[in-house]
Structures are given as C-alpha cells and as structure tokens.
PLY file of the C-alpha trace (Angstrom):
ply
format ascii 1.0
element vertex 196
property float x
property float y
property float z
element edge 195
property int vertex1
property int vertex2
end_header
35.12 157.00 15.86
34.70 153.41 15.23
34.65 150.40 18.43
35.95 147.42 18.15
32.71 145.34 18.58
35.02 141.69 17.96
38.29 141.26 19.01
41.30 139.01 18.05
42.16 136.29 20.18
45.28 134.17 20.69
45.39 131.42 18.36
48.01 128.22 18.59
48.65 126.58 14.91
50.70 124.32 13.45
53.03 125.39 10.89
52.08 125.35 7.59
48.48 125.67 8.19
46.23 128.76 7.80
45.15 130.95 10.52
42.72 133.69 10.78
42.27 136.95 13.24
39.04 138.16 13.37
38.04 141.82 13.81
35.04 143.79 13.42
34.41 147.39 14.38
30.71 149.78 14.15
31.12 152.32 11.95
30.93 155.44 14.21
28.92 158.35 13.40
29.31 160.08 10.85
28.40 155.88 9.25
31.34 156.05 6.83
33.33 152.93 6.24
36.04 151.75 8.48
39.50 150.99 7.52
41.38 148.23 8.90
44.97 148.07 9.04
46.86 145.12 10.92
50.65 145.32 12.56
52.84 142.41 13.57
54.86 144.19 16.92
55.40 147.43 15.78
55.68 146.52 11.71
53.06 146.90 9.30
51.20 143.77 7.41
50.84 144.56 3.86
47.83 142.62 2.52
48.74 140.40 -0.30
50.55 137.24 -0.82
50.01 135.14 2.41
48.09 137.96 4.09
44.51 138.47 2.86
41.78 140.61 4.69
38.01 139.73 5.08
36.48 142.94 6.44
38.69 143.88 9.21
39.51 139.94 10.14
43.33 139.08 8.91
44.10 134.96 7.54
47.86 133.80 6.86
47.03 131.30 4.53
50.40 129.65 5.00
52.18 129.92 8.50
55.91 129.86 9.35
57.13 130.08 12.83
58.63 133.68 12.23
54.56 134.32 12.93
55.11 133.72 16.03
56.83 135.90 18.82
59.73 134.96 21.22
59.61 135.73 24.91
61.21 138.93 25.44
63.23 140.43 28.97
61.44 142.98 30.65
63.45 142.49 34.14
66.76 142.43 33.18
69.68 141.93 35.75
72.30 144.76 36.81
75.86 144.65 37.68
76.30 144.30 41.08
78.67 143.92 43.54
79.44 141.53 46.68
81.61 140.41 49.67
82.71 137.22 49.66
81.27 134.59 50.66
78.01 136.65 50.68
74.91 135.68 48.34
73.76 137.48 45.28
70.87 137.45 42.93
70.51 138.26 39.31
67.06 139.17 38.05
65.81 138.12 34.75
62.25 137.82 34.17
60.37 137.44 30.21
57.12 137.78 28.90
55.77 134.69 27.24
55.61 135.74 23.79
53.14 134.09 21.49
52.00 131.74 21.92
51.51 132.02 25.53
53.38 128.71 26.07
56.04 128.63 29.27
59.23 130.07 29.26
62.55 128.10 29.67
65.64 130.66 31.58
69.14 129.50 31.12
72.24 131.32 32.12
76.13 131.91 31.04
78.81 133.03 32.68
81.15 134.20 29.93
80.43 131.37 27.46
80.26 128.86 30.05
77.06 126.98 30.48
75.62 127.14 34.71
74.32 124.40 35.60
71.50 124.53 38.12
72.72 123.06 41.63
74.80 123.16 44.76
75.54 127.12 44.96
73.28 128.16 41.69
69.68 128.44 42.20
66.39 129.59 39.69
63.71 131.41 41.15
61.65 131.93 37.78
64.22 133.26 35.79
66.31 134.97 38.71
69.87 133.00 39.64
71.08 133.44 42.80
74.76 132.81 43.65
74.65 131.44 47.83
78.10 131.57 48.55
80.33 133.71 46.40
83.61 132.87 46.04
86.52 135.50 43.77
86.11 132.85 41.17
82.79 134.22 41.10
83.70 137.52 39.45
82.39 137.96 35.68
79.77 138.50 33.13
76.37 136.56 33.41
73.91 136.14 30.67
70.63 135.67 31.39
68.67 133.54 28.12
64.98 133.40 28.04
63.17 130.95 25.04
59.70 129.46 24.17
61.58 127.36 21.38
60.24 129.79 19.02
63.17 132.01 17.10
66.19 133.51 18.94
66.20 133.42 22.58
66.29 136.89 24.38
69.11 137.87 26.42
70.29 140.53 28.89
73.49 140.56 30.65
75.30 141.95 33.76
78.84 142.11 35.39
79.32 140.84 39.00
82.39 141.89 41.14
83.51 139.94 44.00
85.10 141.30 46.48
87.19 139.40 48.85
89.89 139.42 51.96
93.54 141.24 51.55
96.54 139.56 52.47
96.13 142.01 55.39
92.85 140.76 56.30
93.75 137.45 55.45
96.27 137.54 58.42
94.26 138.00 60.84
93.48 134.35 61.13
96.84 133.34 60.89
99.12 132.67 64.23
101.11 135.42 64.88
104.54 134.06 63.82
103.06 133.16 60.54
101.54 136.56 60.24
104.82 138.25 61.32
106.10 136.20 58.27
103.85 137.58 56.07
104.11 141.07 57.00
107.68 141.08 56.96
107.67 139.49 53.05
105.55 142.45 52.06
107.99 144.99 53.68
110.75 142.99 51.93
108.78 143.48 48.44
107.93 147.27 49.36
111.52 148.16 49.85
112.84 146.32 46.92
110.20 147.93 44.47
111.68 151.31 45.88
115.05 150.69 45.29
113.91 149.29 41.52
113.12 152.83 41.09
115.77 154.55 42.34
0 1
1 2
2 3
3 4
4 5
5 6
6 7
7 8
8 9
9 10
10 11
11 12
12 13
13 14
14 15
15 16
16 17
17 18
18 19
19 20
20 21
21 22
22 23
23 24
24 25
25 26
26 27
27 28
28 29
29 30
30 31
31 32
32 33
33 34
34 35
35 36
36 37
37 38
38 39
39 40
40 41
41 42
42 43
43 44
44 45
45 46
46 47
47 48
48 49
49 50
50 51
51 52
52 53
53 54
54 55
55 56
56 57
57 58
58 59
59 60
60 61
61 62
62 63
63 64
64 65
65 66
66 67
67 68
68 69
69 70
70 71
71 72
72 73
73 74
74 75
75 76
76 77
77 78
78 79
79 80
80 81
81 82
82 83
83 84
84 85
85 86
86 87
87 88
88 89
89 90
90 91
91 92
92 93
93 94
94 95
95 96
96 97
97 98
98 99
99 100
100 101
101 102
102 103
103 104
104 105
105 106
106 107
107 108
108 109
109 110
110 111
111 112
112 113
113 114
114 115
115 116
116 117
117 118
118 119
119 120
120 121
121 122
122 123
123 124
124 125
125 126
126 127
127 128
128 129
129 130
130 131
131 132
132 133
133 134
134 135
135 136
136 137
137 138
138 139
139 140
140 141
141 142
142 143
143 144
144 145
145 146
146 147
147 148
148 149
149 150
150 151
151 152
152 153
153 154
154 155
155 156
156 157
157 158
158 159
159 160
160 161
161 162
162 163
163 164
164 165
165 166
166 167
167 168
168 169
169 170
170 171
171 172
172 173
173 174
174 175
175 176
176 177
177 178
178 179
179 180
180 181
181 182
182 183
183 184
184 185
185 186
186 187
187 188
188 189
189 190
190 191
191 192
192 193
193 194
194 195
C-alpha cells in the first residue's frame, strides 16, 4: 500500500484567507497511482468550490471559522452525592480543538452563572464545591470554549445530603430538644387522626 511520505501539519489562519494541507504518499508496489481523499472529523470534503486538491495536498481558498474545531469534553463529570458540609469535585476536562489555542471552562448551576471564589474552585476544568451546604443540591454544567463555534458541554446532578430534625437535636439543650420531639409526636398523631 501507499506511505504517507509528507504529512499535514496544524496551521493557524486568519479568516478569509487561504490555507493549504499538504500531503504526499509513495505509490506502493504494485506503482499504480494513489488516491487521495480528505475528511473534516468524521465528514467527507468534496473537492470543488472552496476545496481544491494539488496531488494529495488540500487548499481552502477562502476560510470561515466553521474550519476550525471547538474543544470537545472527553472527562465529563457524574452525578454524585455528598454529606453536608463535606467537599465535592466535578470533573470536566476538553481537548483543545483546532487550533491548539487554550481552553476557557465555565460552569452553571441550573442557568445560574458560578463565579469562581470563596467555596468554588477550578482545577483545569474540574470545580470543586469545599463546603457543601443543602442549597448546594442541583444540576451543574460544565462549558468548555476556544472562542471558536459552540462551546461543549456535559452536565451532572449533585445531591446533598444533610442533618434530620432528629440529628439536628442533638445539639440542642435538652428542654429545647424535648420541645422538638414532642411537636413531631403532636404532628404524627394528628396526621393519624386526619386519616381516620
């Protein structure tokens, strides 16, 4: 079969200008010709109109950014759960995309904007909650961009789990707990006779 003797290599251009990808093979043995296709991802290029071939090497004549790729998630994060006030940590990592320029991670929670800070902290694209609190319960969103195209995303649910009244009581004095015991009884009993 034929071997690639020259390769492609990544290329940064400025939209609208031309670009070319160069790529040469041997012919093999049998020394019949070689046939060069190109694909953008996993989607053929079909020579003609801003794609032109030159032996095996491709030129856009005309760029637009929707030649380029977005970063996409190849870590993405997974629901969890967690005791409050325990920490958690979300993973979310991209690849760069092309070009190879540095990735920016944001994050949601429900359409709510988190802003890096106090409890919230980025390890690459990984958040990590330090203290949970039961406000803490909900859907993240983990956004990864070059500023090229749509942003990837990948999201996860986090449940927060946190003291019963029960438990709760147990750091109360014990008239106050009494109290609070006693209203629950009060509520149990008048539930049952509800049903009655």
């Amino acid at each position: 079969p034929p071997t690639i003797t020259t390769s492609p290599v990544d290329q940064i251009v400025n939209e609208p200008n031309s670009v070319t990808l160069n790529c040469e093979a041997t012919r093999g043995k049998p020394a019949i010709a070689v046939t060069y296709t190109w694909k953008k991802g996993s989607d053929d290029i079909r020579i003609g109109g801003r794609y032109s071939l030159n032996g095996g090497s491709l030129t856009i004549s005309v760029t637009v950014r929707e030649d380029d790729d977005p970063p996409t998630i190849t870590t993405s994060p997974v629901d969890q759960t967690v005791h409050e006030p325990n920490s958690v940590t979300l993973n979310c990592e991209a690849t760069r995309g092309k070009p190879a320029i540095a990735v920016t991670y944001t994050w949601k929670k429900g359409s709510d904007d988190i802003r890096i800070g106090g409890r919230y902290s980025l390890n690459g694209g990984s958040l990590t909650i330090s203290v949970t609190v039961r406000e803490d319960d909900g859907i993240y969103t983990c956004y990864a961009s070059n500023g090229i195209g749509q942003p990837d995303s990948a999201s996860a649910t986090v449940t927060v789990y946190f003291p019963t009244c029960l438990e709760d009581a147990k750091d109360l004095t014990p008239a106050v707990a009494a109290a609070s015991l006693n209203e629950i009884v009060v509520l149990q009993l008048a539930s049952k006779m509800l049903r009655l």
